[in-house]
Legacy VTK file of the C-alpha trace (Angstrom):
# vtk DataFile Version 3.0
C-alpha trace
ASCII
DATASET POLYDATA
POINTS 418 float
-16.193 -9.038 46.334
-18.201 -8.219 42.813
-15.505 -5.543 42.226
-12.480 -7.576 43.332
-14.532 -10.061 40.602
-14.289 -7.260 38.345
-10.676 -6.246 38.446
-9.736 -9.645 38.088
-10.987 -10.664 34.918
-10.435 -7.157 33.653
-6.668 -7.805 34.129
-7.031 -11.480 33.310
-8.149 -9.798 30.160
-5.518 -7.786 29.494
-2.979 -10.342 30.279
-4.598 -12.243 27.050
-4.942 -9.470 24.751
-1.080 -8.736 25.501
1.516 -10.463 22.971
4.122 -12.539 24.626
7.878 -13.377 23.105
10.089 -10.894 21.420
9.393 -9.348 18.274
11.883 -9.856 15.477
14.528 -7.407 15.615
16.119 -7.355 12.135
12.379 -6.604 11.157
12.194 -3.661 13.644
16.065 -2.047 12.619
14.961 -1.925 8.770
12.053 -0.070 9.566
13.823 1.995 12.066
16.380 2.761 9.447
14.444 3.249 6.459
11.934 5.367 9.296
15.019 7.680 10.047
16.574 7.805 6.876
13.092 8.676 4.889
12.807 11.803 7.813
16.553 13.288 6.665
15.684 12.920 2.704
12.186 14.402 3.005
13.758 17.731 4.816
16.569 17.807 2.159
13.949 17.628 -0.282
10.998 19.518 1.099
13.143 22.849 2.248
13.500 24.723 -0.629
10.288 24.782 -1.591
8.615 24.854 1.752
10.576 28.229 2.314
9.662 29.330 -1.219
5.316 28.699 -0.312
5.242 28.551 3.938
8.412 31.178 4.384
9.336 28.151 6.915
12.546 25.579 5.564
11.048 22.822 7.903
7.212 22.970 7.586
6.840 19.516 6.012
10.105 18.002 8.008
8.221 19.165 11.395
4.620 17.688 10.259
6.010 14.563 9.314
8.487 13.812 12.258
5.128 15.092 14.309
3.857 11.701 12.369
6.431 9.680 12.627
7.014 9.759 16.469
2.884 8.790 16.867
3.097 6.189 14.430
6.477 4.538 15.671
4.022 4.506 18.848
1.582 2.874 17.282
3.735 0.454 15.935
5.279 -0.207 19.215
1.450 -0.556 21.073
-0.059 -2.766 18.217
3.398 -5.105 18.236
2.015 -5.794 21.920
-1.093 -6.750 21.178
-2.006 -10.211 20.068
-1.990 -10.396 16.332
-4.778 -12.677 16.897
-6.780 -10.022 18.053
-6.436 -7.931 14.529
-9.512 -10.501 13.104
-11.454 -8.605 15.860
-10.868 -5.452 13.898
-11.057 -6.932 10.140
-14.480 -6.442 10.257
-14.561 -3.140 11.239
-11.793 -1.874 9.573
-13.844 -3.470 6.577
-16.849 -1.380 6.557
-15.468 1.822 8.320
-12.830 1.535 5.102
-16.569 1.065 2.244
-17.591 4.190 4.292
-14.658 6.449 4.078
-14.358 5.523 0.620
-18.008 6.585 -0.335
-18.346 9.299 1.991
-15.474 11.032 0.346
-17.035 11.246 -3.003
-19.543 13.518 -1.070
-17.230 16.264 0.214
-15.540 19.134 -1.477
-12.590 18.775 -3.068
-9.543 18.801 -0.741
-6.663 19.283 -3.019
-6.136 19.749 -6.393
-9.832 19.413 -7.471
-9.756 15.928 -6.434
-12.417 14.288 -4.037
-9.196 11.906 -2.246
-8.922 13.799 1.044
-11.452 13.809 3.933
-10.639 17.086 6.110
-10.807 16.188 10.100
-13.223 18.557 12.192
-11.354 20.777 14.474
-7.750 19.517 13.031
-6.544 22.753 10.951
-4.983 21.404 7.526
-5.073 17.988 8.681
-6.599 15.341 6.340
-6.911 11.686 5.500
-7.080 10.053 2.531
-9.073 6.995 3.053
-7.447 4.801 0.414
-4.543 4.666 2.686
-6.913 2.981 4.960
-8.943 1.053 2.619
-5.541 -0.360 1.535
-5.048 -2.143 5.201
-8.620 -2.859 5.262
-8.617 -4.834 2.539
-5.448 -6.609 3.408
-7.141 -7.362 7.084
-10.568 -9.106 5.459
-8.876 -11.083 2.845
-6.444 -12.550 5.641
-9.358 -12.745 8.001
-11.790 -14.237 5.057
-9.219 -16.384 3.743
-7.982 -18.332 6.550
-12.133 -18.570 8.008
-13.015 -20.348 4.183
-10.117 -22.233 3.722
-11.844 -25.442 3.039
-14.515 -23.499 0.570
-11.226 -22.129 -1.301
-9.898 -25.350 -1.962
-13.070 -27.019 -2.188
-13.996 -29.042 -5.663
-17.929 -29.473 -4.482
-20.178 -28.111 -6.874
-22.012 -24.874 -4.773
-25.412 -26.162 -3.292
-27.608 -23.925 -5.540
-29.973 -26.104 -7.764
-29.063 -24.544 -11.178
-25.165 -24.889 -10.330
-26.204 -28.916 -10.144
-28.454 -28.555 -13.335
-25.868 -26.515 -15.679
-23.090 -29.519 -14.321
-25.913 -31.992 -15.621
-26.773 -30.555 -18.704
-23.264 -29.984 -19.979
-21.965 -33.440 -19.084
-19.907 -31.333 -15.996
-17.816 -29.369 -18.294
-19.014 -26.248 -16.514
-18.449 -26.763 -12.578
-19.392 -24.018 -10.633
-17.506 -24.866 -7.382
-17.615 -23.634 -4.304
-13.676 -22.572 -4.962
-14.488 -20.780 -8.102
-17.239 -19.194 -6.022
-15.617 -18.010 -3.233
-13.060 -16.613 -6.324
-15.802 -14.314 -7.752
-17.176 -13.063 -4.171
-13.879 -11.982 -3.101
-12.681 -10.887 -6.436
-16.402 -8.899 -6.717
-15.334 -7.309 -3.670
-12.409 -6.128 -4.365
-13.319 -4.768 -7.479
-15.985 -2.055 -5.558
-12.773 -1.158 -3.364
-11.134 -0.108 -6.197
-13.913 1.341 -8.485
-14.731 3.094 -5.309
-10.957 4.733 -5.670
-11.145 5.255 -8.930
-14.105 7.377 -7.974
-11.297 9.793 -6.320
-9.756 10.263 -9.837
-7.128 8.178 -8.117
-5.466 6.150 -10.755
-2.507 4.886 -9.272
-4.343 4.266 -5.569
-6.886 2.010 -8.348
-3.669 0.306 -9.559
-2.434 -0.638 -6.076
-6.159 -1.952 -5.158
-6.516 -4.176 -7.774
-3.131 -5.424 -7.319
-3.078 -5.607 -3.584
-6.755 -7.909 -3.998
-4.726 -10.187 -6.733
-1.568 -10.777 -4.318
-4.219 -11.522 -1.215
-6.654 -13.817 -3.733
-3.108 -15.625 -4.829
-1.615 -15.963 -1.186
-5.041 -17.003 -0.235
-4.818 -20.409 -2.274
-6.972 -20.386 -5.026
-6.779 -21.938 -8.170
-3.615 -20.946 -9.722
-5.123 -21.247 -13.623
-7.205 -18.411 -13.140
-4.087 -15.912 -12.075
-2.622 -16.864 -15.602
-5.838 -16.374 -17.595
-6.626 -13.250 -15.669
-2.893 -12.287 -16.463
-2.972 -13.313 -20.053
-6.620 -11.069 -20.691
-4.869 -7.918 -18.976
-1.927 -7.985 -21.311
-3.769 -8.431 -23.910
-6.542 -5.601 -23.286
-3.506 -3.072 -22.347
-1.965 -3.695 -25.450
-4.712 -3.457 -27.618
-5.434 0.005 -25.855
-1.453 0.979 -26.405
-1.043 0.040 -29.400
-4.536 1.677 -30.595
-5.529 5.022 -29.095
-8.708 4.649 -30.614
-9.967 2.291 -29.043
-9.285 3.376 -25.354
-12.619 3.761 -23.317
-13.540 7.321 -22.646
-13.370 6.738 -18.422
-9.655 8.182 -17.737
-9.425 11.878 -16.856
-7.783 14.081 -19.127
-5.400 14.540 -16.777
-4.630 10.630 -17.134
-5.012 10.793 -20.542
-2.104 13.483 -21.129
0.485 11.363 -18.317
-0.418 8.167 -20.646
0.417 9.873 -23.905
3.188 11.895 -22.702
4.982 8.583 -21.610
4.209 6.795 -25.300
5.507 9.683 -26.833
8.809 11.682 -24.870
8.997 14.568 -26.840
5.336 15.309 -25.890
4.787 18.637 -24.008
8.550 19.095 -22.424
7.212 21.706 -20.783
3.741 20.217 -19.712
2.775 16.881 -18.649
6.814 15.265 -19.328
7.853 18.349 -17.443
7.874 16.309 -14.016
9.743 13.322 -15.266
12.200 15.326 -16.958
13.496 16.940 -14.117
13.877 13.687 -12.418
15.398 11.515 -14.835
17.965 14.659 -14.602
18.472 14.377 -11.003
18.713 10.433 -11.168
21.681 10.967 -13.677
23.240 13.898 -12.143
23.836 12.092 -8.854
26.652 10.048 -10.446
28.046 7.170 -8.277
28.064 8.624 -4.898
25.860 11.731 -5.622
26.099 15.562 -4.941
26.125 15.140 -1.408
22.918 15.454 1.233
21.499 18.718 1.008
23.148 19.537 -2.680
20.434 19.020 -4.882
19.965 21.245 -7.782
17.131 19.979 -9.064
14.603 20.103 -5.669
14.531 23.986 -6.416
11.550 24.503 -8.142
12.700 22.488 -11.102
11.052 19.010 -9.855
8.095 20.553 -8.338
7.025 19.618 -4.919
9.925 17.171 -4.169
8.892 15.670 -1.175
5.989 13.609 -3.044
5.994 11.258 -5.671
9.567 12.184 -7.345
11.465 11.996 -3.801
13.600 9.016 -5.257
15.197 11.540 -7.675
15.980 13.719 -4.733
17.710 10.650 -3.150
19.694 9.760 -6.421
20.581 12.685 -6.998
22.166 13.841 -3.529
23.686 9.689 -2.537
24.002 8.433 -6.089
23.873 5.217 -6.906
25.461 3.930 -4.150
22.600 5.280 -1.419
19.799 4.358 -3.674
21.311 0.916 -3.414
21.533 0.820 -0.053
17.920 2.131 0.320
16.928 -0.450 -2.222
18.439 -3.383 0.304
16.413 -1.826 3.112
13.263 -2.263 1.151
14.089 -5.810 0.088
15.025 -6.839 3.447
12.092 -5.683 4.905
9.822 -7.386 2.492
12.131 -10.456 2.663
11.941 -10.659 6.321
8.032 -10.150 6.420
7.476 -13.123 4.076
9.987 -14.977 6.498
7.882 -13.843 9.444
4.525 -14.821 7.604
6.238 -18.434 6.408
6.885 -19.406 9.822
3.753 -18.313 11.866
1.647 -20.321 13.887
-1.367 -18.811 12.420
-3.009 -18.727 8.457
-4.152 -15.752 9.312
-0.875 -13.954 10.597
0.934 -15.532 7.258
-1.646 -13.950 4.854
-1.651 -10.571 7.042
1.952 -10.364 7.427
2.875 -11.494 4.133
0.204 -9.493 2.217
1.278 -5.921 4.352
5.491 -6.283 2.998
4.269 -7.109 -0.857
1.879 -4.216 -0.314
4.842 -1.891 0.412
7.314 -3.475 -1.853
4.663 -2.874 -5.145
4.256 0.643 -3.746
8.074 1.092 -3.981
8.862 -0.756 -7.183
5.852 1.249 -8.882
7.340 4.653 -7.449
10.528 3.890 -8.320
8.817 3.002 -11.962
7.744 5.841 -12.569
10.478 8.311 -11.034
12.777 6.534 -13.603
10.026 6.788 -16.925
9.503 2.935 -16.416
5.630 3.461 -16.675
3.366 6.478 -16.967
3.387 9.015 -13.997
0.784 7.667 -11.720
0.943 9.642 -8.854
2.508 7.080 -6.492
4.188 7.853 -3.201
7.544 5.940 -2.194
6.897 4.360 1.205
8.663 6.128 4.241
9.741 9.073 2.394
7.091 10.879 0.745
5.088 13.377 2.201
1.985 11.999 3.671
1.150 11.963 7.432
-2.173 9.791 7.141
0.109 7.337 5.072
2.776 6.966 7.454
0.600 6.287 10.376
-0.821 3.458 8.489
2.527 2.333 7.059
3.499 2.023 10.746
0.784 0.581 12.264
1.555 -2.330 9.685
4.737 -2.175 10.459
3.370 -3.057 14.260
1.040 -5.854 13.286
3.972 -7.811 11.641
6.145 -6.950 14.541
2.974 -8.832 16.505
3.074 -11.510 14.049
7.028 -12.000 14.860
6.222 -12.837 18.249
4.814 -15.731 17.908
7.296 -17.292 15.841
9.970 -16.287 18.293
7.906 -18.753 20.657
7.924 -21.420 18.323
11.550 -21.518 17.838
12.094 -20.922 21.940
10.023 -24.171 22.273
LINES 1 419
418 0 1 2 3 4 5 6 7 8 9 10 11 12 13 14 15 16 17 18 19 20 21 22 23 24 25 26 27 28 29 30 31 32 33 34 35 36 37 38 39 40 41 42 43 44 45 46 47 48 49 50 51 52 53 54 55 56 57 58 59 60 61 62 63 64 65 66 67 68 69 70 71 72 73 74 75 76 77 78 79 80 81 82 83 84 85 86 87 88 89 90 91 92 93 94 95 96 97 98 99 100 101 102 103 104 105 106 107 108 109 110 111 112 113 114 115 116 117 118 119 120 121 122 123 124 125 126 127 128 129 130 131 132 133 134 135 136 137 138 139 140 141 142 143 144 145 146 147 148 149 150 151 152 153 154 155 156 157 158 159 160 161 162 163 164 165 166 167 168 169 170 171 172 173 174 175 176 177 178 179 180 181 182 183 184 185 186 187 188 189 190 191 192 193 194 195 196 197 198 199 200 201 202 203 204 205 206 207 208 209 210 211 212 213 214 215 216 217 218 219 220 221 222 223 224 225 226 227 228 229 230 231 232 233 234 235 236 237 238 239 240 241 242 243 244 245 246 247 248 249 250 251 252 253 254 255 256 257 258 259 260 261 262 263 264 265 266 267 268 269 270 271 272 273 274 275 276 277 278 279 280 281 282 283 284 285 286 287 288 289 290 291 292 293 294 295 296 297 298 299 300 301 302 303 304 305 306 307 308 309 310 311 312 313 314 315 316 317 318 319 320 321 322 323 324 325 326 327 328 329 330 331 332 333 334 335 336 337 338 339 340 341 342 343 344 345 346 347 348 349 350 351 352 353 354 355 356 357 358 359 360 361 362 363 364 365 366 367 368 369 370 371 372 373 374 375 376 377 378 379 380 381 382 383 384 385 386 387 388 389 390 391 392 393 394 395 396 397 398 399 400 401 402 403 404 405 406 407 408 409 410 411 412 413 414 415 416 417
């Protein structure tokens, strides 16, 4: 009888943990599409120069679609699961992501001489960068942290601590330290170590997305809209203090940083050094005409834009669809960020809104900053383009997003059955 007892709840819990409604399907055929069509252009790409260093034309393709089939998995298991079960893992995925992120500073250098990649034991030439992770972490304890301290966020009561009550006294309340602004300096404290941690790396543009990924979640979130502008308003200002005078630019970036910055300020710097990259893209970008060369007819993936199936992959695609195909990819993108913010507007849950809509602005930065820099828009940070570049860590994260949203969709297909 005990183990009848047993089975019983143990399907009884199943039956909760597992999602219930359909998942929205325009959602699911963008990523599908932009899935599929980010696997053709990486093999275009990637060939030529995965003959010219593995002697084998689909080395990269065949790691990647390796990727890509356990990921779409992924993203088909976690669509099934509850999305309200995700706040289970926020905290975890909080710490394990503070962990990763120190514990790489502690290993040898992976690639490159840079501490970003965390070799797996026992996994030949498989590694993990763990600011792809950190990335969803962060996104999962803002939306978890957010929605659990709504009334603190929005909260105009002065903080209990006695000298928050004395400073209110003595300056006749023209200093307030509320419980809003707070909660605004805990979070914000927080993600600042996430991204100094990054920085760490020598990761500039993983630093970039950080801080901007804990900005969008501390702006979803509902605080105090005044402090986004003032914030806004100091950064401008510091940036183009430090653009418009070298000399004053702290001595923290790289040199490699240094030379990316200075090379974009000045385009005749170093043709054949640090502009070299951007170059050969802006080439492809302009070469590709209307319609483009034609899938597979790149010039400009052999050896002259160097590893092509990384950052500069959007050149690739220019260059062999033209205008017309980056377009198209373009509309993917948007409609998968539109339809995520859709999905997020009309759930049943604060915390599937901030999750859901947090994950599609994450992706759509990542794109418009790729895109950025493949077209001399901003200095060359190193950014991949979601879906397409190289990266099998990344994609398994991009599509286990991809799956939580998909969970989130559920539930809004109830409400509108009922």
């Amino acid at each position: 009888m005990a183990e009848k007892a047993v089975k019983r709840r143990r399907k009884s819990l199943i039956r909760m943990a597992v999602a219930e409604g359909s998942f929205d399907l325009v959602f699911f055929i963008t990523v599908t599409l932009l899935l599929v069509i980010g696997l053709v252009m990486l093999f275009s790409a990637s060939y030529p120069y995965a003959l010219q260093k593995y002697k084998n034309s689909t080395h990269f393709f065949y790691r990647q679609l390796i990727f890509a089939v356990m990921g779409f998995v992924i993203m088909i298991v976690l669509s099934r699961v509850r999305f309200e079960y995700f706040r289970l893992a926020a905290l975890i995925g909080f710490f394990m992501s503070l962990f990763l992120l120190v514990l790489v500073l502690f290993t040898p250098a992976v690639k490159e001489g840079h501490h970003r990649w965390l070799t797996i034991p026992g996994l030949s030439g498989f590694t993990i960068q763990p600011s792809e992770i950190a990335k969803l972490g962060l996104i999962m304890f803002c939306a978890w942290q957010f929605d659990k301290n709504y009334k603190k966020i929005n909260s105009k009561e002065l903080i209990k601590a006695p000298f928050a009550h004395s400073l209110n006294r003595i300056t006749n309340g023209r200093i307030r330290i509320t419980e809003s602004f707070a909660s605004l300096v805990l979070y914000g404290g927080i993600i600042l170590v996430f991204a100094v941690l990054v920085f760490l790396e020598n990761h500039l543009s993983g630093t970039i997305l950080m801080l901007c990924i804990g900005l969008i979640m501390l702006y979803l979130g509902g605080f105090d809209r005044r402090w986004f502008i003032a914030g806004f308003l100091l950064v401008a200002f510091v940036v183009a203090v430090f653009v418009m005078f070298p000399s004053l630019r702290p001595n923290i970036l790289q040199e490699y940083m240094t030379e990316r910055i200075v090379a974009w300020l000045d385009k005749d710097f170093e043709p054949t050094g640090a502009r070299w990259q951007v170059h050969q893209a802006l080439y492809a970008i302009g070469s590709g005409g209307f319609f483009g060369a034609g899938l597979g007819n790149s010039k400009q993936k052999y050896m002259y834009v160097s590893e092509p199936q990384n950052d500069m992959i959007f050149s690739i695609v220019c260059e062999e669809l033209g205008f017309v195909g980056a377009v198209i990819i373009l509309f993917l993108f948007a409609v998968l960020v539109w339809r995520g913010v859709v999905i997020g507007l009309k759930s049943k849950s604060r915390f599937g809104a901030l999750l859901s809509m947090g994950i599609v602005f994450q992706v759509g930065l990542q794109t418009v900053l790729n895109i950025a820099v493949a077209t001399d828009s901003i200095p060359n940070t190193g950014i991949s383009l979601p879906f397409f570049s190289y990266g099998g860590s990344s994609l398994l994260i991009l599509l286990a997003e991809m799956g939580m949203i998909l969970s989130v969709s559920r539930y809004t297909s109830l409400k509108k059955n009922n």
